[in-house]
C-alpha positions as MATLAB code, in Angstrom:
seq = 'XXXXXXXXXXXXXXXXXXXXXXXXXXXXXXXXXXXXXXXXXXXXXXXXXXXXXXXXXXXXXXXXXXXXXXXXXXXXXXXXXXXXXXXXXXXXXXXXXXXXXXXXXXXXXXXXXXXXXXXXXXXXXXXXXXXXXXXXXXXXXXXXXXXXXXXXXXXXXXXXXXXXXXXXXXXXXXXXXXXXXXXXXXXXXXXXXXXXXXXXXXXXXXXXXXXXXXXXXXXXXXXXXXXXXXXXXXXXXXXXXXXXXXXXXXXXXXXXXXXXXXXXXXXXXXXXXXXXXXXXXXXXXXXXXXXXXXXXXXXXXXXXXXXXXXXXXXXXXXXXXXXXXXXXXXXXXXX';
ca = [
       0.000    0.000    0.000;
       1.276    3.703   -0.747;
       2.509    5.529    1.837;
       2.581    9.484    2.026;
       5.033   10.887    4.185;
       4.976   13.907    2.827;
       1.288   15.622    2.937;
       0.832   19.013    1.403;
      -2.330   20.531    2.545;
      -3.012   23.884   -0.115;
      -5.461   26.086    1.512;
      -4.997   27.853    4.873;
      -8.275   29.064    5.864;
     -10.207   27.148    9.102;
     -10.975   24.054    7.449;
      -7.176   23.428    5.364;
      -5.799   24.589    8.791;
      -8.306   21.110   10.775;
      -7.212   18.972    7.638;
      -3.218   19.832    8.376;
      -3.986   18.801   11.523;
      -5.546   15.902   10.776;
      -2.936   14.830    8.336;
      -0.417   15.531   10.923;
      -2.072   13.216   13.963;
      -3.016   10.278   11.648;
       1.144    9.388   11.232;
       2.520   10.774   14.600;
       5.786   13.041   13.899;
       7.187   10.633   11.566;
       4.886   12.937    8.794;
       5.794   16.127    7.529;
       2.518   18.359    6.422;
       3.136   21.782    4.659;
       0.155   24.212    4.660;
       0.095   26.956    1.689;
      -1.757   29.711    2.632;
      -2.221   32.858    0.479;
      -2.160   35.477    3.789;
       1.573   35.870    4.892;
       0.124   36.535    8.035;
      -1.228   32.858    8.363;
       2.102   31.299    7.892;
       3.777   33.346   10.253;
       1.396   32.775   12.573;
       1.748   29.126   12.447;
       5.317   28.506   11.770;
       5.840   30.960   14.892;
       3.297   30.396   17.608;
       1.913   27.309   15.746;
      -1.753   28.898   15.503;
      -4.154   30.191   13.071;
      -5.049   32.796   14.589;
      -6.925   34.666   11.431;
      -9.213   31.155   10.735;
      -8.655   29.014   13.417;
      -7.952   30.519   16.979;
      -7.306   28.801   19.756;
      -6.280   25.522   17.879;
      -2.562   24.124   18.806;
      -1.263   22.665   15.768;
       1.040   20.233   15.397;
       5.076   20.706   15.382;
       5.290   18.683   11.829;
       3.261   21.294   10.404;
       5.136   23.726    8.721;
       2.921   26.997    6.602;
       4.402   28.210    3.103;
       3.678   30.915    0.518;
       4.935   28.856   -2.033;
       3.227   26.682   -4.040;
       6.121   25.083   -5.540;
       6.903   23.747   -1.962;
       3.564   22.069   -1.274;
       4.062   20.602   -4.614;
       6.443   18.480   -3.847;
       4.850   16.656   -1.029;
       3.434   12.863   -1.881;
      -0.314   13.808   -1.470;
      -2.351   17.412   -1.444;
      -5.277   18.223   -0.408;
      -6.951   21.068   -2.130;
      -8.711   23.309    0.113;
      -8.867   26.493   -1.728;
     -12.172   27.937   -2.486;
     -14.040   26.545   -5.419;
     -13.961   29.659   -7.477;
     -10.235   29.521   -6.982;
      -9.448   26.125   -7.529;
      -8.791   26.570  -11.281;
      -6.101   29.226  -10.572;
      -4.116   27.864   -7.360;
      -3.999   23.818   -9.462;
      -2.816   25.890  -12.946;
       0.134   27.480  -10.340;
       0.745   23.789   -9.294;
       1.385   22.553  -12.364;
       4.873   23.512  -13.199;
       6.058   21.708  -10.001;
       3.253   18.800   -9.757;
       4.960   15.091   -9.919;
       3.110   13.261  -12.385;
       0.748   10.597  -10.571;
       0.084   13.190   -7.973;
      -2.971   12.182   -5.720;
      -4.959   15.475   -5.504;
      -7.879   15.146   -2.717;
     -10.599   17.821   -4.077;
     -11.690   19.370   -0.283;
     -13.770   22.220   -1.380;
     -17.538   22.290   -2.042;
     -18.906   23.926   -5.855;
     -19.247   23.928   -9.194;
     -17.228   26.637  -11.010;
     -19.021   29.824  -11.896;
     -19.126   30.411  -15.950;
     -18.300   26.795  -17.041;
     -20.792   25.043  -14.637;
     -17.927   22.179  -14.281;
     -16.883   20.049  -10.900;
     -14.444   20.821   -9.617;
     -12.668   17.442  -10.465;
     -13.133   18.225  -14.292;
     -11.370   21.869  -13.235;
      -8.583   19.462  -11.964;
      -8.678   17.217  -15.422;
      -8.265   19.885  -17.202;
      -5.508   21.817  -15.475;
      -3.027   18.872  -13.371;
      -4.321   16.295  -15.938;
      -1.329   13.614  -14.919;
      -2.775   13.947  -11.132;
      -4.867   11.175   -9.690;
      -8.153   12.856   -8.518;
      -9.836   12.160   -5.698;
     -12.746   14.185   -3.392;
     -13.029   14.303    0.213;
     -16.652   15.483    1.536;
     -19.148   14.648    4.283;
     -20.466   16.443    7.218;
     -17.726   18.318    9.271;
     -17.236   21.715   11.007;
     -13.225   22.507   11.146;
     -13.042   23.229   14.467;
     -14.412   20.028   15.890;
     -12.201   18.258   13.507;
      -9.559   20.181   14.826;
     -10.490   19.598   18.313;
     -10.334   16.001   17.575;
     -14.049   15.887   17.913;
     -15.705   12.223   16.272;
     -16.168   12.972   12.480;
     -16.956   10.614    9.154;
     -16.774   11.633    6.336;
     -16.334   10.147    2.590;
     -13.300    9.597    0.751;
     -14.102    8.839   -3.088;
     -11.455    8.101   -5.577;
     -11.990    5.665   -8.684;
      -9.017    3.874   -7.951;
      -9.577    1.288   -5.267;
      -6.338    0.389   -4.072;
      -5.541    4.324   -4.295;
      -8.231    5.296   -2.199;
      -8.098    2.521    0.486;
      -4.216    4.264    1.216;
      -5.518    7.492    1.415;
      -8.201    6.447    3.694;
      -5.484    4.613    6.077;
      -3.420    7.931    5.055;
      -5.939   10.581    6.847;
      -8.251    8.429    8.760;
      -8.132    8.479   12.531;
     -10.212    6.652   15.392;
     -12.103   10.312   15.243;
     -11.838   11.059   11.782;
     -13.310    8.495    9.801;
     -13.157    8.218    5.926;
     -15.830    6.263    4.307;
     -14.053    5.038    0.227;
     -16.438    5.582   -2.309;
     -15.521    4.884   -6.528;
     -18.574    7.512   -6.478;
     -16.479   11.065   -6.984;
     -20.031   12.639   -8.788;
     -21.973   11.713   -5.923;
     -19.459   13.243   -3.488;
     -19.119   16.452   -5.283;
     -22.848   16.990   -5.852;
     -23.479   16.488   -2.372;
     -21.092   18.937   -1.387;
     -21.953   21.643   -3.982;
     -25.729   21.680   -3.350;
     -25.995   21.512    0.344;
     -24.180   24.984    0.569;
     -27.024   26.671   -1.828;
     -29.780   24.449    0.557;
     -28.327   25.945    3.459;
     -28.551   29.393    2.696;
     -32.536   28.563    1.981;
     -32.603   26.985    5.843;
     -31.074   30.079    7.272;
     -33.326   32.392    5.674;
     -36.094   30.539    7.216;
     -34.414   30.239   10.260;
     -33.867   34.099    9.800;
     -37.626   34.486    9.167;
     -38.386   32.654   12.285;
     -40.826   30.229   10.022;
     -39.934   27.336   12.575;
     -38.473   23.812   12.388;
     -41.585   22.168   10.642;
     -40.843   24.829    7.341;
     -37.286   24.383    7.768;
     -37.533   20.502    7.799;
     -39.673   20.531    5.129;
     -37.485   22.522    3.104;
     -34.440   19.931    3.596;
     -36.024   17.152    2.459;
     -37.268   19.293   -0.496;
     -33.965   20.470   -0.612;
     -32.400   16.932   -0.450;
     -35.336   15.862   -3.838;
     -33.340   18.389   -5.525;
     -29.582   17.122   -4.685;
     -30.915   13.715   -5.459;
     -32.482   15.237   -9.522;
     -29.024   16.741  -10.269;
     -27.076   13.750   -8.438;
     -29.280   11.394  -10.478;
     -28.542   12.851  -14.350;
     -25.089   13.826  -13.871;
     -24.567   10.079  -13.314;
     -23.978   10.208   -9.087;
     -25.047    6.803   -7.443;
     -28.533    7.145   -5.100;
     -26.568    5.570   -2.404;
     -23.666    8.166   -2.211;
     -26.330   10.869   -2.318;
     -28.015    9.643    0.989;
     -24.628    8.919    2.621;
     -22.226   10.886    4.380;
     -21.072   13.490    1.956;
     -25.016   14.129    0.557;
     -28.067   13.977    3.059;
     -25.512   13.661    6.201;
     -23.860   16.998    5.101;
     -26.946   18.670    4.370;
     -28.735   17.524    7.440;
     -25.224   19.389    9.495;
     -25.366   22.485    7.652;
     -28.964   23.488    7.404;
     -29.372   22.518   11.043;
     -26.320   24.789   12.975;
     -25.215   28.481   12.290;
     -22.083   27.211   12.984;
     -22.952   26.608    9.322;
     -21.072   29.504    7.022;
     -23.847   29.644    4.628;
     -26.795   28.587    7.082;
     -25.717   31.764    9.350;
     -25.507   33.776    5.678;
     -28.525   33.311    4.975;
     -30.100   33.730    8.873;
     -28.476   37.051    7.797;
     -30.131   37.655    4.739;
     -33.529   36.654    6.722;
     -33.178   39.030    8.764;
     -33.354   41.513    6.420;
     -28.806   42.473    6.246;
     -28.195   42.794    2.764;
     -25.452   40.315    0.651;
     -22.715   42.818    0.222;
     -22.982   43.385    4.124;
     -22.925   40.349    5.401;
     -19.888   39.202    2.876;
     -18.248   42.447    3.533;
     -17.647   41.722    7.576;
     -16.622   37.924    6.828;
     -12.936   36.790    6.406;
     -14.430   33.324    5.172;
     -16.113   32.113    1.932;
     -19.079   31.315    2.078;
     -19.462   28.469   -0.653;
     -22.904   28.370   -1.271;
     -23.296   32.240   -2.330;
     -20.996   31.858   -5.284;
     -21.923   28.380   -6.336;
     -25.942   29.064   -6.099;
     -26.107   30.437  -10.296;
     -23.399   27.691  -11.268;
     -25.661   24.827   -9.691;
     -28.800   26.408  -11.114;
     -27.773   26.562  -14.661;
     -26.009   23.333  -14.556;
     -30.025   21.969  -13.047;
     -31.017   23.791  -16.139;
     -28.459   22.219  -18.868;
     -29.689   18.679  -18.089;
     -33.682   19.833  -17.872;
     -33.602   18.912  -13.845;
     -36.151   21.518  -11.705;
     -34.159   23.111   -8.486;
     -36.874   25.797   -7.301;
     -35.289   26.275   -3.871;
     -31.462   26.817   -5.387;
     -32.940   28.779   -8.234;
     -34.841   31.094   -5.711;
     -31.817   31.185   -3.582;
     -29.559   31.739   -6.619;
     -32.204   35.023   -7.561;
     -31.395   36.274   -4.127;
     -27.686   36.465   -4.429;
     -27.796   37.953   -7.668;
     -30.378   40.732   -6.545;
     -33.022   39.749   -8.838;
     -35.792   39.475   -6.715;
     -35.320   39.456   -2.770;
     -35.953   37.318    0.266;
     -40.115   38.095    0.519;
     -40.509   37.271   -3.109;
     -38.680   34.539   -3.342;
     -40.735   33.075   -0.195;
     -44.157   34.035   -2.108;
     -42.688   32.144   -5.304;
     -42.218   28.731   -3.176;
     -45.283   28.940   -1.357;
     -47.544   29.783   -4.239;
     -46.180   26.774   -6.534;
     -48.818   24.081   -7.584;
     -49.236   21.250   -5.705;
     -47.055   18.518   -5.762;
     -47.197   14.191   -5.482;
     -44.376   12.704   -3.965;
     -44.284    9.523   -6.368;
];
């Protein structure tokens, strides 16, 4: 079986920051883990007082992690796992690539579909580290539990068996628990959609509308995951595991929640721009809502509750209009 004693974790917000740790407990100090993060303030933070104290505060990280600027130094480690936002992801893997071993795993960590092309972020990855071996890494996890050490599963998908099975002994831990899945679709669908669903849960949450309307709009919410999942070729099984329904279920339930507590925001009547404007975090699910919703539209599926979320974020209609649009649809059957 592979071994990676070398992880490079690219990505130093909160939750690249609980994955360096991670990658750093799971082989003792006999591992070496280099975090690239874009804020020079980060890695002198870490390599110094071995903090993040910009994402992460309070969080002791390990002594065999070591922060960088450069990317040509996290791209020589044996693994990376690529935390960087999703709109990003296309330019941080095409700064890679000059320095990139062929045969590269590359763990996809973040959660969208790219603005413009409406692509996964594992065809972003084809198309711009083509000689790396792709793999995703998705389920339901907040980074400071993780980094806490907290009990955490999550799924691990990666076509190649044998591949994935290393990288699951690579990063798993007795509390942080990789499921392997040959399902990367599924994973990435799961992950993309629950940010937009969230942001529909927080408004209501915002609203005060109450847990029977915010239930209800999950497991709407979790129809619409399972449309997209469905004709993009995602297997029902990963879509109701770990990195579908038991991600959505954590994020539209806790405003610890980036895009739940977005759009509690936005139900509460602060406006986008404001509530992005005091954040130092992304939050996903506001800049993948019009990539998901044309991609729904490309393939014929209906999303109403990520295309009325996607209307908000774009200013097109707001928060009491989008509510009247959902509520005054036709009937539906279940079957």
């Amino acid at each position: 079986m592979r071994q990676f004693q070398h992880i490079g974790v690219v990505g130093g917000g909160a939750w690249g920051t609980a994955l360096a740790q991670v990658a750093a407990r799971a082989d003792g100090d006999g591992r070496r883990v280099t975090l690239w993060a874009r804020e020079p303030e980060v890695v002198e933070a870490v390599n110094a007082s071995r903090e993040n104290r910009m994402f992460l505060p309070g969080v002791a990280l390990g002594a065999n992690i070591a922060a960088t600027s450069s990317l040509k130094e996290v791209a020589g480690a044996d693994a990376l796992l690529m935390v960087t936002p999703a709109q990003h992801m296309r330019a941080t893997c095409a700064g890679l690539s000059p320095a990139l071993r062929p045969g590269t795993p590359v763990l996809i960590c973040a959660k969208g579909v790219e603005q413009g092309t409406m692509k996964l972020l594992t065809d972003v990855l084809a198309e711009t580290l083509p000689e790396a071996e792709a793999a995703v890494l998705s389920g339901p996890s907040f980074a400071g539990e993780v980094a806490r050490g907290l009990p955490t599963a999550v799924t691990l998908a990666c076509a190649d068996r044998e591949l994935g099975r290393a990288l699951v002994n690579a990063i798993g831990l007795p509390t942080f628990r990789p499921y392997y899945s040959s399902d990367l679709i599924g994973a990435e669908i799961g992950g993309a959609v629950k940010n937009v669903l969230a942001i529909a849960c927080g408004i209501v949450e915002g609203r005060k509308f109450g847990a029977s309307a915010r239930a209800a709009l999950t497991t709407r919410g979790f129809a619409e995951m399972t449309r997209l999942g469905l004709a993009l070729g995602a297997r029902a099984e990963t879509l109701a595991g770990l990195s579908g329904l038991g991600d959505l279920i954590l994020t539209c339930n806790s405003p610890q929640s980036r895009n739940m507590s977005l759009g509690i925001a936005l139900g509460e009547g602060r406006s986008l721009d404001e509530i992005l404007g005091s954040r130092n975090s992304v939050s996903e699910g506001a800049f993948s809502a019009t990539a998901v919703v044309a991609l729904a539209a490309k393939y014929g599926i209906e999303m109403p509750i990520s295309e009325a979320v996607a209307a908000i974020v774009t200013a097109r209609i707001n928060v009491d209009e989008a509510i009247a649009s959902l509520l005054t649809r036709p009937f539906k059957s279940e079957d």
